[in-house]
C-alpha positions in Angstrom: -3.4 -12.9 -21.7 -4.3 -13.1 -25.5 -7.1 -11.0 -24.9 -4.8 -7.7 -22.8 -2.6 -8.1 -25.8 -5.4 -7.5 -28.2 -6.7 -4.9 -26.0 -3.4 -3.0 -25.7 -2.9 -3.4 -29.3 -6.6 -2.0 -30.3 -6.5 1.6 -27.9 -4.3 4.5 -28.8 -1.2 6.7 -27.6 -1.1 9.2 -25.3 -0.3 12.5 -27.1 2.8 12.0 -29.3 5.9 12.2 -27.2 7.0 14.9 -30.2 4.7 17.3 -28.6 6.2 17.2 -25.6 10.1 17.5 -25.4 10.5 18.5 -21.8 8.9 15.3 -20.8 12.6 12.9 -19.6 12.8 10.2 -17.4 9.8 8.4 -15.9 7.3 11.0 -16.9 8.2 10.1 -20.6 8.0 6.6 -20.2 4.3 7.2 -18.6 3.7 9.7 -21.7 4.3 6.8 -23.7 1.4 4.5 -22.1 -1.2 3.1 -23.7 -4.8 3.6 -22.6 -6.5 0.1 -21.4 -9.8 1.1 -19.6 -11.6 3.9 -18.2 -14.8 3.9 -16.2 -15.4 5.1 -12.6 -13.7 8.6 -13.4 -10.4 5.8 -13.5 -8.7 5.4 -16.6 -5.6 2.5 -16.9 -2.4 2.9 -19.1 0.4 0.3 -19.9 3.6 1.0 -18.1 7.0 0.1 -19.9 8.7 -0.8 -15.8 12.7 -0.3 -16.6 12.8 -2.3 -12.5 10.5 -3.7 -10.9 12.6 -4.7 -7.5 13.8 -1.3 -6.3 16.4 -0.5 -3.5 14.3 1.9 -1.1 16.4 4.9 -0.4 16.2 6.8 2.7 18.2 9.3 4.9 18.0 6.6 7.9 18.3 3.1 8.2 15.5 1.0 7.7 14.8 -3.1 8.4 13.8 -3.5 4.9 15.6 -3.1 2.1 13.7 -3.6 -1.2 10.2 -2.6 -2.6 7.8 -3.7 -5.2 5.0 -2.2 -6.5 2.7 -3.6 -9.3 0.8 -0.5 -10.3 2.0 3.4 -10.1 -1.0 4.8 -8.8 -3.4 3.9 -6.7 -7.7 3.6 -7.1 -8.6 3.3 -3.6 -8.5 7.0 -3.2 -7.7 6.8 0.5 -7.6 10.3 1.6 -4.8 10.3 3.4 -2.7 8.5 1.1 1.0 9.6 1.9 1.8 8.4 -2.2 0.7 11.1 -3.8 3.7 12.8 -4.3 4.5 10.2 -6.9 2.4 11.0 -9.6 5.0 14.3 -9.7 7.5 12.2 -11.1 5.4 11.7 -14.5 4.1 15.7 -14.3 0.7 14.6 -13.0 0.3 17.1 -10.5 -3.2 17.3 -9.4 -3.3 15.0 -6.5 -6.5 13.5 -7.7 -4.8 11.9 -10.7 -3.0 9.3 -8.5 -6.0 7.6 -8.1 -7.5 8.4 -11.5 -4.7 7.8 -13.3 -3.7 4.4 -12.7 -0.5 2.9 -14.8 -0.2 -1.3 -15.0 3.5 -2.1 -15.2 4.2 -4.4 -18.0 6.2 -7.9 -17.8 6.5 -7.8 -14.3 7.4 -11.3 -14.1 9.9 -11.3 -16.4 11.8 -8.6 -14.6 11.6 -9.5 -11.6 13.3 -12.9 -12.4 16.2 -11.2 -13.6 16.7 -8.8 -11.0 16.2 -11.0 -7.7 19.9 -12.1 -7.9 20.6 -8.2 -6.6 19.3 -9.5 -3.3 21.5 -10.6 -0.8 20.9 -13.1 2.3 19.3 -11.0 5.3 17.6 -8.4 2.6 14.1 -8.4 2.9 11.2 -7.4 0.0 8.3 -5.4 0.8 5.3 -5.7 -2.1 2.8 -3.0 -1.7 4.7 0.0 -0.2 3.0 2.7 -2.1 0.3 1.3 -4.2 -1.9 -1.7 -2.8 -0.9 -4.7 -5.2 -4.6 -6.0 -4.8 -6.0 -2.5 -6.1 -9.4 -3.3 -8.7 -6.8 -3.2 -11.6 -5.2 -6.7 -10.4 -8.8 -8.3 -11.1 -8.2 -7.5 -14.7 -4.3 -7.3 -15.4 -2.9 -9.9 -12.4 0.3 -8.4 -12.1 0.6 -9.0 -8.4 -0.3 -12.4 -9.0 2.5 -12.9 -11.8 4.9 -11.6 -9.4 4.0 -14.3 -7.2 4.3 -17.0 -9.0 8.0 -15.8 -10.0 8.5 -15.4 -6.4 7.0 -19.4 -5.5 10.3 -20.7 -7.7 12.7 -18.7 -5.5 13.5 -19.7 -1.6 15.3 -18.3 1.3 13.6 -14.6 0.6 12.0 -12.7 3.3 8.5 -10.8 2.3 5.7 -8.9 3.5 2.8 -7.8 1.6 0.7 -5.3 2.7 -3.1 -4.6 1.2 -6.6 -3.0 2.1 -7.8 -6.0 -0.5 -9.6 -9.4 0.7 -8.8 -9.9 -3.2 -5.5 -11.2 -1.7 -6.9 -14.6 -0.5 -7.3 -15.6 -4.2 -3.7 -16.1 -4.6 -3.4 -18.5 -0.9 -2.4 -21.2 -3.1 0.1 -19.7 -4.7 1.4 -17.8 -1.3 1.5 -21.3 0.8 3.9 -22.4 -2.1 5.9 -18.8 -1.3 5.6 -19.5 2.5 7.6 -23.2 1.9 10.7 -22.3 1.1 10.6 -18.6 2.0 10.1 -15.9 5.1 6.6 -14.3 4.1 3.6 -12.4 6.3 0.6 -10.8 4.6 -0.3 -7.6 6.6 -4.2 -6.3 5.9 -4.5 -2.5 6.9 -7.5 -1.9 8.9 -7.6 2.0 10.0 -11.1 1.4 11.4 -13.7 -1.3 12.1 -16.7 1.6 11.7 -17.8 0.7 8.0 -19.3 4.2 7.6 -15.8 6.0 8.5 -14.4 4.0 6.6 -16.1 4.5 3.5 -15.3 8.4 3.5 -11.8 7.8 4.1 -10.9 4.8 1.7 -13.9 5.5 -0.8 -13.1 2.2 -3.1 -11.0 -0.3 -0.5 -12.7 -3.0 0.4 -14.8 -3.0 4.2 -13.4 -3.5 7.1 -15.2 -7.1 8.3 -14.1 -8.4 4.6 -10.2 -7.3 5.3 -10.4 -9.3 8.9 -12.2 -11.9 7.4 -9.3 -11.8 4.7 -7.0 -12.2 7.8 -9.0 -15.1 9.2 -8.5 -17.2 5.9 -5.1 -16.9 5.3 -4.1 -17.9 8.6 -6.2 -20.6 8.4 -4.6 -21.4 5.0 -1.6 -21.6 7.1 -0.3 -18.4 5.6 0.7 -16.0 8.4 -1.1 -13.2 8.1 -1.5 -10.0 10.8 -3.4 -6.4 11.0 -1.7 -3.0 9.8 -3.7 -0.4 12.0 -2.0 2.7 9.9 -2.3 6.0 9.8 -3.7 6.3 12.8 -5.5 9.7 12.6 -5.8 12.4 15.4 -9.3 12.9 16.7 -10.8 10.7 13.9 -9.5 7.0 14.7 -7.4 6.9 18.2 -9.5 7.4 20.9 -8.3 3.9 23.1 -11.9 2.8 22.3 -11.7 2.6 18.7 -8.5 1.4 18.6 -9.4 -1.4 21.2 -11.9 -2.3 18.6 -9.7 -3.0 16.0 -7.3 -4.8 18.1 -10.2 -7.2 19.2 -11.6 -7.4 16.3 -8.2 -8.0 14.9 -7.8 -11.1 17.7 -10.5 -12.4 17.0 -9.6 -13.2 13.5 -7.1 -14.5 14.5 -4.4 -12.1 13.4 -0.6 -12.8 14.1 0.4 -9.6 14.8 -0.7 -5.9 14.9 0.9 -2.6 15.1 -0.1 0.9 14.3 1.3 4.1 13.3 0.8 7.9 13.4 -0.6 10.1 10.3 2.1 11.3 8.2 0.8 14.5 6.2 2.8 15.5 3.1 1.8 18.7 1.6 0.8 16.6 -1.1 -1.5 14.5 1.1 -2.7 17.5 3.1 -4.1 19.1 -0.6 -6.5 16.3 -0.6 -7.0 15.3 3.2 -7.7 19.1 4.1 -10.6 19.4 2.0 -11.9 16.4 3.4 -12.0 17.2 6.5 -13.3 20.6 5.8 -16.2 18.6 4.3 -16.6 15.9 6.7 -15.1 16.8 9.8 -15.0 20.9 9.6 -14.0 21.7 13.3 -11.0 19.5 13.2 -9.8 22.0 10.2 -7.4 24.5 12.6 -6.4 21.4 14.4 -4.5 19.8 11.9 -3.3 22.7 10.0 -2.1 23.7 13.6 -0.4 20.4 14.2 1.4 19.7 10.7 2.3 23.2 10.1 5.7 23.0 9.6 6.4 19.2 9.6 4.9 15.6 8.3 5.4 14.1 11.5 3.8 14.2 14.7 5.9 14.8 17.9 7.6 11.8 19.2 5.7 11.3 22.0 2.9 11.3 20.5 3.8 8.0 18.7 5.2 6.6 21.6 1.9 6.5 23.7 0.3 4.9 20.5 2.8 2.5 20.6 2.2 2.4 24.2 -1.8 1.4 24.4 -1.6 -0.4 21.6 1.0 -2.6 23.4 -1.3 -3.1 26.3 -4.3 -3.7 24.1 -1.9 -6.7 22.6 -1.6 -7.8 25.9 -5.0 -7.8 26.9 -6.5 -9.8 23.6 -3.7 -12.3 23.7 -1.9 -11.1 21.7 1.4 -10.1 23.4 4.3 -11.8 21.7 2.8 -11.3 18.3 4.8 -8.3 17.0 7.3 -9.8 14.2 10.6 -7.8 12.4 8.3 -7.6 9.5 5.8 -5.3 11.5 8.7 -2.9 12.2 9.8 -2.8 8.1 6.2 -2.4 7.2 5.2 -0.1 9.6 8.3 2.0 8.5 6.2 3.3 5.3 4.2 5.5 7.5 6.4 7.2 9.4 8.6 9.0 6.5 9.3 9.4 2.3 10.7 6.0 0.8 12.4 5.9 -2.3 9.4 3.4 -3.1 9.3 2.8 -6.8 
């Protein structure tokens, strides 16, 4: 801790607030930040959080009812990232900076301390909705983990996590002490189980086989843990074959649960995602412009024969009574814009 202080303390401004008037709200408080690191085309600032539990606003209602992220910003770089549209807020709006740009909220803890007694038996917390709390940042800065341990001297809370980090299963002490006395389920996304695919589409996450494997130990830590098969990506990742794949590979670690759900293409997304597949999978191009023309969302039936197979795949690999409330408040985040920070 000494030594983030020092380093904090030692690195300079961003450009004088002075210079820029216009800047109000959350984009001056992001002016404001200092610079910690850079390397990896990824540069970290300090974050002055005014919440850190916030009430997630949508025009429908939703099973969940608060959200927590520890970082604004995001360095897995997933190129279908629906969080983009974030980095707006602060006037950062190149949609590469999300991931570039990477802001480390500052005493976490301490805020979230004060500001659990806003929530009320049956509410439910959600940590990771828009930025993955186990992002390479949380080797360095731990907010996630001092989160956490605020969260192991509370009880009768209900939370999910969600990640793409096996980085998660360094906190399984501190989480069993969470699972005591509170609801909590640890959901890994796995979008595919081919490592190659997955390396173009989540350039900096961590492989597939170590998420599972992530899966594996917690459960066997006796902290539940399941498999967040989302987005789900037309003519890249839901032929029933690959998704069978997951699902069995998810089994076999043992997962509690799994569910998946459809891409959901901002504009902002689609200015990165586009170019990818014009680069990686170039006849699929028309397709998706075709397809999410006018709207985010794919039709409704298309979801529903998702939800369909992967049902049956459930049922094939054992897994049939394993989808949990926390699924469906999770699996919310993909399907429509959250008020998420």
């Amino acid at each position: 801790m000494a030594n983030k202080r020092r380093i904090m303390a030692s690195l300079p401004l961003l450009p004088d607030l002075e210079s820029r008037p216009k800047l109000v709200g959350i984009a001056r408080i992001a002016a404001a930040g200092e610079s910690l690191r850079e390397g990896h085309d990824v540069e970290y600032f300090t974050m002055g959080a005014r919440s850190l539990l916030n009430r997630v606003v949508s025009q429908r209602s939703l099973p969940f009812t608060w959200a927590i992220n520890s970082y604004r910003g995001c360095e897995f770089a997933c190129k279908y990232c629906y969080a983009r549209y974030t980095h707006e807020f602060m006037e950062l709006r190149d949609g590469r900076e999300f991931e570039q740009k990477i802001f480390v909220k500052q005493h976490a803890a301490d805020l979230l301390r004060q500001e659990l007694r806003r929530v009320k038996t049956g509410e439910s917390i959600a940590i990771g909705t828009a930025t993955d709390p186990y992002q390479p940042a949380e080797r360095r800065f731990e907010v996630t983990r001092g989160i956490l341990e605020e969260l192991a001297r509370h009880s009768g809370l209900e939370i999910g996590i969600v990640t793409k980090s096996n980085l998660v299963v360094r906190d399984v002490e501190i989480l069993r002490r969470i699972a005591e006395n509170n609801r909590l389920f640890v959901h890994l996304t796995v979008t595919t189980v081919n490592t190659e695919l997955a390396r173009i589409l989540e350039p900096r996450a961590p492989r597939p086989d170590l998420r599972m494997e992530a899966v594996r130990q917690l459960n066997l830590a006796g902290v539940e843990a399941g498999v967040n098969l989302a987005p789900v990506l037309p003519e890249i990742t839901d032929s029933p074959r690959d998704l069978e794949a997951v699902v069995k590979a998810a089994s076999e670690a043992g997962a509690k649960s799994i569910f998946a759900m459809p891409l959901f293409l901002k504009p902002c997304s689609a200015a990165v995602f586009l170019p990818f597949l014009e680069e990686h999978f170039p006849a699929l191009v028309e397709h998706y412009r075709k397809r999410y023309a006018d709207r985010a969302f794919l039709p409704k039936g298309y979801g529903e024969r998702l939800s369909q197979l992967v049902a049956a795949l459930r049922r094939k690999y054992g897994m049939a009574g394993s989808r949990r409330r926390m699924d469906e408040k999770l699996g919310a985040l993909h399907s429509e814009q959250l008020g998420l920070f």
